[in-house]
N, C-alpha and C positions, 0 to 999 in steps of 0.2 A: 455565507453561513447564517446568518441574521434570516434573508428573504425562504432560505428551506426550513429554518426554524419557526416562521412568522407560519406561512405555507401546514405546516406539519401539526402547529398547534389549533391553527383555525378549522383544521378538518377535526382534525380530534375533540375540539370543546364542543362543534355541530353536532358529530355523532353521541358524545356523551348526554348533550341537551336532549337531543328527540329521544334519547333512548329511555333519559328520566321522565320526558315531557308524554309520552308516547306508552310507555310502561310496557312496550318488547323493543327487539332489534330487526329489521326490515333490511333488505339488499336495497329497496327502494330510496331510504333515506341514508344509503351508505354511497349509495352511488350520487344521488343530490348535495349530500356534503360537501363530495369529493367537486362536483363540476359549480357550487358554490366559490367552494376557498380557493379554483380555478377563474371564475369570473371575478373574484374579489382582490387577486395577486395580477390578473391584469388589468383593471382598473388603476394600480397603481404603478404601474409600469407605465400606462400612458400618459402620467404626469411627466414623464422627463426622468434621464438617469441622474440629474442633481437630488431629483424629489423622493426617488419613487420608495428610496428604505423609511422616512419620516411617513409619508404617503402612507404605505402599510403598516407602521408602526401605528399612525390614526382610526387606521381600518380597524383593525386589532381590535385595539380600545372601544371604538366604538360596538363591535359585534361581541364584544365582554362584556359590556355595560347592557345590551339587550336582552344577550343570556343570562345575565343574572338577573333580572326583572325577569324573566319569563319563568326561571327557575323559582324566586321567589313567589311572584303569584299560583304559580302551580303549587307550591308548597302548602298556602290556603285554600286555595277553590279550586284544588285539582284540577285546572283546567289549563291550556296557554293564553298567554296574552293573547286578546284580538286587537285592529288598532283601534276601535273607539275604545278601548280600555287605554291605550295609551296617550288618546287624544282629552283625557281628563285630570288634565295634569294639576287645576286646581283643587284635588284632593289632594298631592303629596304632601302639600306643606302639615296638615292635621295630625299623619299617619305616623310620624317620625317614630313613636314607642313603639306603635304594633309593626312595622317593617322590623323595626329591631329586637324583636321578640323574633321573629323567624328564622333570622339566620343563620348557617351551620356551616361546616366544613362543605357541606354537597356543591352550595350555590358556590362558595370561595372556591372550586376548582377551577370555573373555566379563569380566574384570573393567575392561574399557577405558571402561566410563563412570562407572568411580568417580571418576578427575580433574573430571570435569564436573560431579556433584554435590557432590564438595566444594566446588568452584567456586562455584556456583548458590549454597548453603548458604551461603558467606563471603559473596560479594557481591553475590546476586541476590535477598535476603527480600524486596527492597520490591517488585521489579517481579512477584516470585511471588505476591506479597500483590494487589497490582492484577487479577493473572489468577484470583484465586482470588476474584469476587465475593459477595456475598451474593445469595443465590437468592432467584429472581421463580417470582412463582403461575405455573403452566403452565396451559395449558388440559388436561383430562383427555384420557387417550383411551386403548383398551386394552393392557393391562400396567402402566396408574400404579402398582399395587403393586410390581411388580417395579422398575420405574422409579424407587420411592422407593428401595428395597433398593440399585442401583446407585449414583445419583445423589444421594442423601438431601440436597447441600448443593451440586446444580448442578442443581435443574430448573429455573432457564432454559434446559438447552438446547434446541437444536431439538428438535419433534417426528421427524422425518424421522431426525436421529441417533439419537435414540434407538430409534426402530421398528429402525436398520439394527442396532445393538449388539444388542438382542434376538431380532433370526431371527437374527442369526448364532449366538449362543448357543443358541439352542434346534435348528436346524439341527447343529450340532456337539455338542449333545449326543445327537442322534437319531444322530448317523453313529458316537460311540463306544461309543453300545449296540450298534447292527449287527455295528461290526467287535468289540466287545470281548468280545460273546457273543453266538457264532457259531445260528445256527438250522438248521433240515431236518437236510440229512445232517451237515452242520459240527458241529453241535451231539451227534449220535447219537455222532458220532466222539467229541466232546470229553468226551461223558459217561464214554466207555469209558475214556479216560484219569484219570478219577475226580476230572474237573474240578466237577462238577454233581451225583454224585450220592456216597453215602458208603462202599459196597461194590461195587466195580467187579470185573469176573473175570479172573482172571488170563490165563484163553482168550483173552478176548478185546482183550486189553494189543494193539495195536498204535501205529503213530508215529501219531499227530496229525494230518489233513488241515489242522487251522490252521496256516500255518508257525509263525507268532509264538509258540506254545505253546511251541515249540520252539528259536527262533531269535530270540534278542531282538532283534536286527538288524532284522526285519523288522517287530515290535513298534515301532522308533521310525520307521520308513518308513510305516507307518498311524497311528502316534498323537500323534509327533513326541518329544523328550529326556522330557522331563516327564511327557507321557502316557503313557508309557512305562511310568514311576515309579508311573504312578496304575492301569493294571491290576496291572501286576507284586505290586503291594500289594493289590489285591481279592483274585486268585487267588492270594497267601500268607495271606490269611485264610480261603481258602476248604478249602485243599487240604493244610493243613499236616497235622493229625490226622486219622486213620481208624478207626470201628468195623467191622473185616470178618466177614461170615457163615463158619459152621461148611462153608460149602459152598469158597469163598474157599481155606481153610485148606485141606480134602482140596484142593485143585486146586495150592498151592502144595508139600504132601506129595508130589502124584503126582509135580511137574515133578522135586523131588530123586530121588524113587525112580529114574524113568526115565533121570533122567542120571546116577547110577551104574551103573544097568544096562545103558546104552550103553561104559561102559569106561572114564566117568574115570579109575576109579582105581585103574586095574590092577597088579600089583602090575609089577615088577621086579626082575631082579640086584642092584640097588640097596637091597632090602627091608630095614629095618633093620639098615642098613652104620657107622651112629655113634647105634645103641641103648645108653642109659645114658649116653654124653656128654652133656659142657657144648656149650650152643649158644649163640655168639653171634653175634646178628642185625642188621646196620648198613647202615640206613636213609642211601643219603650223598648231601646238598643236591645237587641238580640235575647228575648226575652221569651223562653221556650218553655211550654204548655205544663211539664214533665215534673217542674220545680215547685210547681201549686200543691200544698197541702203534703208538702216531704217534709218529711223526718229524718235528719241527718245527723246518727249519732246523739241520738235523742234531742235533738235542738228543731225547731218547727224553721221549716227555710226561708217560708214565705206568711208569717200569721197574720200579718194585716192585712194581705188579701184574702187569705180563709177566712177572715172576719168581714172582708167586705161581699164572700160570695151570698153571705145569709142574706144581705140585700139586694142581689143582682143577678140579671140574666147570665148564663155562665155557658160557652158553649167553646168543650174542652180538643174539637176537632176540626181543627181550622190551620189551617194552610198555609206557610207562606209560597207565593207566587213571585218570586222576582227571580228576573233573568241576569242581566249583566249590570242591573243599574242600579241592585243589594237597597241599601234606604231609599235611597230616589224611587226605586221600582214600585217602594211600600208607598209609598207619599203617591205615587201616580195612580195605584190601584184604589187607593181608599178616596183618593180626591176626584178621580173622575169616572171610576166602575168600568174600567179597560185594562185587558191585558196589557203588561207593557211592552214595547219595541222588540224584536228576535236579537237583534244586537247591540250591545250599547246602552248609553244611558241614554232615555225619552230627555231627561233633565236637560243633557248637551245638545243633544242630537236637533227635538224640536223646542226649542224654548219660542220660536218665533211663531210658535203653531198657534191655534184658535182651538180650544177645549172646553165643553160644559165641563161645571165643577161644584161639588157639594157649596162650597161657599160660597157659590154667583149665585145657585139656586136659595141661597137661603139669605143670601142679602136681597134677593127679591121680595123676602117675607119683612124683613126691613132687621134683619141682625146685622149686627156693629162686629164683624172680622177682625180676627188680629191672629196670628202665628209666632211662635217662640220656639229659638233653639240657643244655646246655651256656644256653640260653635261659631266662626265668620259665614257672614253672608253669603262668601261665593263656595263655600263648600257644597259639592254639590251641585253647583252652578243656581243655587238657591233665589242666590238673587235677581236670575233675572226669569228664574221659573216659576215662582210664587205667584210675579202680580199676572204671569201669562192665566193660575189657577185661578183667580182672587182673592190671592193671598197679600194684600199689596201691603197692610201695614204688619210690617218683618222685624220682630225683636231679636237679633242677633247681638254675639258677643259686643260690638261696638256701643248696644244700648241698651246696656245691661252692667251692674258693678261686677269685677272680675273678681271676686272678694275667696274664692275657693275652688281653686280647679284640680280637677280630677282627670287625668289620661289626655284626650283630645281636647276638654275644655271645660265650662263652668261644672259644676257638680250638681246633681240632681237634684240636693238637696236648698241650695243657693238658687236655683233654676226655679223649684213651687216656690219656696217662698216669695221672688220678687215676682213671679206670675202672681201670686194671690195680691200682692201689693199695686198691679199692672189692672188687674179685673175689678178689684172696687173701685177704680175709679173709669170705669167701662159703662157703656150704658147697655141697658139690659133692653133685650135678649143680645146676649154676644156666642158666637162661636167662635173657640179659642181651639187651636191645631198647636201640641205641645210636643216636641220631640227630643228625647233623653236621650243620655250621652253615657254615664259613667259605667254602664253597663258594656262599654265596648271593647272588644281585645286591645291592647294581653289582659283585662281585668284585673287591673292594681287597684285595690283600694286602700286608703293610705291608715296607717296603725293606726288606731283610737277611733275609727270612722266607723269603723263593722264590728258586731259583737260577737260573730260566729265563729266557733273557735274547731276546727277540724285537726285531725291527724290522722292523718290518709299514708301508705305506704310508699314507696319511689314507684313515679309514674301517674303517681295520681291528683299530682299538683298544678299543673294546668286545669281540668276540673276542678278543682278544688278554688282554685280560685274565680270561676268563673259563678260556683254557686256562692261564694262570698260576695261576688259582685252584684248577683240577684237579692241577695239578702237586707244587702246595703239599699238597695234600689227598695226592695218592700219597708223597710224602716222611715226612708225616706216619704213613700207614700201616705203613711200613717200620720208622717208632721202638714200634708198636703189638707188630710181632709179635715184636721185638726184646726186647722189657717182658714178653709173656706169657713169651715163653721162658725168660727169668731169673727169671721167677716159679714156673716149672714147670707152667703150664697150659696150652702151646702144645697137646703131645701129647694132653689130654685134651678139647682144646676142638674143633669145626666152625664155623666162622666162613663166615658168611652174608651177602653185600653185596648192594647194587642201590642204583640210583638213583632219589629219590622221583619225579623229573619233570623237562622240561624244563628247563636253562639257557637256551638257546640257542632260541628260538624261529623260526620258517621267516621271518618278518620280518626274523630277523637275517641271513639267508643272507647278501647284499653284504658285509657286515660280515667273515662268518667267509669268505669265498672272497678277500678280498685278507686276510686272517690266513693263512690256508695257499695260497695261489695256487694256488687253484682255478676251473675254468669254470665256470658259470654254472650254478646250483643248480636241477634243475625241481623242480615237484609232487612227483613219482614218487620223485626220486631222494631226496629230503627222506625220504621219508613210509620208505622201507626203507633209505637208510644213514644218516641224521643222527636222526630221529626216536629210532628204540631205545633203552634204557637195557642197562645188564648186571646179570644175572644172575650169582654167581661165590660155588661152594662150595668153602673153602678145606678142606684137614687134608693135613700131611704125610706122611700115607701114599698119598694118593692121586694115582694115575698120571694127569697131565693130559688131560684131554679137552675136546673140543668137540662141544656137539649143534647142532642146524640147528633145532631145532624153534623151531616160531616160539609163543610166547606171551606172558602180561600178569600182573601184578603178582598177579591173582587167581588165579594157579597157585603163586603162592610156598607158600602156606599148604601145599595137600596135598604139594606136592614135598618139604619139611621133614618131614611124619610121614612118607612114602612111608622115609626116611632113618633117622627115626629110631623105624620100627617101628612107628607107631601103628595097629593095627590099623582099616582102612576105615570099619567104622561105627559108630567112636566119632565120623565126624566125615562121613560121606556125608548127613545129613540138614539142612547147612547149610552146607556147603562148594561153591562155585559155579564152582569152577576142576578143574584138571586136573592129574593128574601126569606133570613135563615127561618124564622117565625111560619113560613106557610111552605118550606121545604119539605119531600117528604124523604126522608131518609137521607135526602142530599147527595152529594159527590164534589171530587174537588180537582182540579190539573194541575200536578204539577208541571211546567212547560220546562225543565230543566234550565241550568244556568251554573251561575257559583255555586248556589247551595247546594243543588239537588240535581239527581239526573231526572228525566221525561216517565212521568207517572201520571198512571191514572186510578182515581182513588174511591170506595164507595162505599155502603154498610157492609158491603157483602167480602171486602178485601183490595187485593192491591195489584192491577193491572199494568208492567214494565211498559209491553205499549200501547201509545194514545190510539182509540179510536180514530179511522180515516176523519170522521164526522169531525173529532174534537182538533185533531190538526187544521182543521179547515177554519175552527174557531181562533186558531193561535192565529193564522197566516191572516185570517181577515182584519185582529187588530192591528198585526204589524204593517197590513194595507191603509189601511185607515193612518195611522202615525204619519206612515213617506208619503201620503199623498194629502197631510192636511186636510182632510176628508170633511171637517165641522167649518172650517172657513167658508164652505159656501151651503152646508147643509145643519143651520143652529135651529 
């Protein structure tokens, strides 16, 4: 009773998975379930008839424990887990609040037959002992080998069951070669993608004809939760490292040449306008474009930064860009003007890579580097990505007073302060990489910290706090520049913000529309007023402006040296963005990920899919990444 209950539950928590994970129902992943929680009941049959009920009772648990991480991350970034998401395990320890802000009755099913087997286990050993006979001679017949491997301590059973458990297994394993590697043209596609073979051309990078290569979603709609898991891990052994031909390299050469030659990086009025300044640069948690200059309920959301646009370049259409590696992805786009990795975090993935980086280039001008985050060093895998950026001296939680934390860790406000404390005694010119925390889900901010007082309807309190968290964060700002300025480094510094990515996801809309009584949030309107982050160059000399151009995190880098002088090709030969100042109307990718699905963005509107052209631009970073491309080409 136990092993057809064990058996019964494992197909039914797969199917309920993909069906949530997947968002329809497929015969595909009904029938992959099924020849799943079939390979996975005899797996444990071949431990031994002592073992094999604990056996699956571990199985169990273990494929409970994956459904529900799969369930939960889908619950935030509507997407399933891939396994470099699960191979980043030194973020769990941070997330503890916002894991537990997610979770609901949905995820707690697939654990709903643990009462049973405890059950069974108290007070069912004897009658599980009766079901669990001692095995009778069978008559042979073809597959006994296999048959023993399954069954080793039940071949009494029928013949007839057993023939039916083995075509279905073999059956299901014929269907997940077909779908799992693709043939004819699928395959000519897939190889281009550098799924199959080891030097793939960057000519000829297009998207994927598989979707699943693409789209995990539709990876558990052919393979089902689990099967899922099980390509997703073939093709991360397959496709993580690359050796690319000398041919490779000129073609990844030509693509920079020619996109400097096209006008990235034109110069502007702007051309070295805070040459020789301090730059500092602030990276702020989930801090979305949409909150500037709101009125909520008659309360200003954000004032100190509408009082800092009157001094500052302000450019309200900007993009985040990150794939699967959410902050990392921001910290990788803005430090070295590269799309980041198609899968995973660049942070894990390459930390042993060789990367030009804003601060190598400007510690060649002779500034004094430093980086500060309020979080542990290896969140992230921080610590051992920074000094790969030249980010080498790293103020993390351990070297910093822990005097007031908020969510994952110090508070934003505890964060300037000991930064401004950390910069007078810096030697000037310093660029200082600053990245804020308290902004991050569930967005608690603790009583007496926020002044903004809302009363929003049921449903619109997660919003709601999330603009309280922004609010907190802009309050915060205002004791920042308050602190340079009595420090006497207001004048000398350019202060650089944006926000890493999403708070607020297009799932949240119902949420944020009874937070500010708003109608009914479409696609379109998400995708160009709520989606953007800002962009916002502060210095008190400068006469406030607003551009229109529309672009993405991977234009921060050139627009920074366009500012501060650095001449074009110290950095055209790896710089993959644009400068926003001599853009003309701009455009921006979104390359899909967590946040966002695959968009392409311009003055003119909003394009679902990416030009052939612009996928060739995604694939060519993610070539450059696997194949450490700047270790032999600096």
């Amino acid at each position: 009773m136990m092993r057809v209950l064990i058996f019964l539950s494992l197909t039914a928590k797969m199917i309920y998975t993909s069906v949530v994970l997947s968002g329809s129902f497929t015969w595909s992943m009904f029938f992959m379930s099924i020849v799943t929680a079939i390979v996975l009941w005899g797996l444990a049959y071949s431990f031994g008839r002592r073992r094999h009920t604990w056996t699956l009772i571990g199985i169990d648990g273990i494929v409970s424990g994956i459904l529900f991480a799969d369930l939960l991350y889908f619950k935030y970034f509507s997407r399933p887990l891939s396994v470099y998401a699960l191979l980043q395990t030194k973020n769990i320890g941070g997330l503890g609040a916002s894991i537990e802000s997610l979770w609901s009755w949905q995820e707690w099913v697939v654990w709903l037959d643990a009462p049973l087997i405890v059950g069974l286990l108290l007070f069912g050993r004897r009658l599980s002992s009766r079901t669990s006979s001692a095995p009778v001679t069978a008559k042979p017949f073809p597959g006994q080998g296999a048959s023993r491997w399954l069954f080793p301590s039940h071949a009494s059973l029928s013949r007839p069951f057993k023939m039916l458990v083995l075509s279905m297994l073999v059956i299901g394993f014929l269907f997940f070669l077909m779908r799992a590697f693709p043939f004819s043209e699928d395959l000519n596609v897939a190889r281009s993608q550098g799924a199959f073979q080891d030097a793939p051309s960057p000519s000829e990078l297009t998207k994927s004809s598989v979707a699943w290569l693409d789209n995990p979603r539709e990876g558990v709609r052919l393979f089902g939760a689990i099967g899922h898991h099980v390509v997703d891990t073939l093709y991360y052994w397959k496709e993580d490292r690359l050796d690319v031909s000398e041919a490779d390299r000129e073609a990844i050469r030509t693509w920079f040449r020619e996109h400097a030659e096209a006008g990235a990086f034109l110069p502007s009025a702007h051309h070295g306008e805070f040459q020789g300044m301090n730059l500092l640069l602030i990276q702020v948690e989930s801090l979305q474009n949409f909150t500037i200059g709101r009125d909520v309920q008659g309360q200003a959301l954000t004032p100190n930064l509408n009082r800092m646009l009157e001094h500052a370049y302000y450019f309200p259409a900007i993009y985040p860009q990150t794939i699967e590696g959410n902050s990392s992805d921001a910290e990788l786009l803005t430090q070295t003007g590269l799309y980041p990795a198609a899968k995973g975090s660049s942070f894990y993935r390459f930390d042993d890579h060789t990367y030009p980086s804003l601060a190598k280039l400007l510690a060649e001008e002779g500034y004094d580097i430093l980086a500060m985050h309020g979080d542990r060093a290896s969140y992230w895998n921080r610590d051992r990505m920074f000094p790969t950026l030249g980010l080498h001296d790293f103020y993390d939680l351990s070297r910093l007073d822990a005097d007031e934390m908020i969510g994952m860790g110090l508070s934003d406000r505890s964060l300037f302060r000991q930064l401004v404390d950390v910069l007078k005694e810096r030697t000037s010119p310093f660029y200082a990489f600053v990245i804020t925390l308290s902004t991050h889900m569930p967005f608690i901010i603790p009583e007496g910290s926020d002044s903004l007082s809302l009363d929003v309807e049921e449903g619109g309190a997660y919003a709601a706090d999330y603009l309280k968290s922004v609010h907190y964060f802009d309050q915060t700002l205002r004791e920042l520049l308050e602190r340079l300025d009595e420090a006497g480094l207001l004048e000398s510094t350019v202060i650089v913000l944006y926000g890493d990515h999403d708070g607020l996801l297009q799932k949240d809309s119902p949420s944020l529309e009874k937070a500010l009584n708003l109608a009914e949030i479409d696609d379109e309107t998400w995708l160009t007023m709520f989606q953007p982050i800002p962009l916002v160059i502060y210095h008190p000399s400068i006469e406030g402006k607003t551009f229109s151009t529309v672009g993405g995190q991977v234009d921060i880098l050139p627009t920074i040296f366009e500012l501060m002088g650095i001449p074009e090709e110290r950095y055209n030969y790896f710089a993959m963005g644009k400068n926003l100042f001599s853009a003309d109307g701009g455009y921006a990718v979104l390359p899909g990920g967590d946040y966002a699905d695959r968009a392409w963005i311009t003055p003119d509107g909003v394009t679902r899919a990416l030009p052939e052209e612009v996928e060739g631009w995604l694939n060519l970073a993610d070539l450059i990444h696997r194949a450490d491309y700047f270790a032999e080409n600096k």
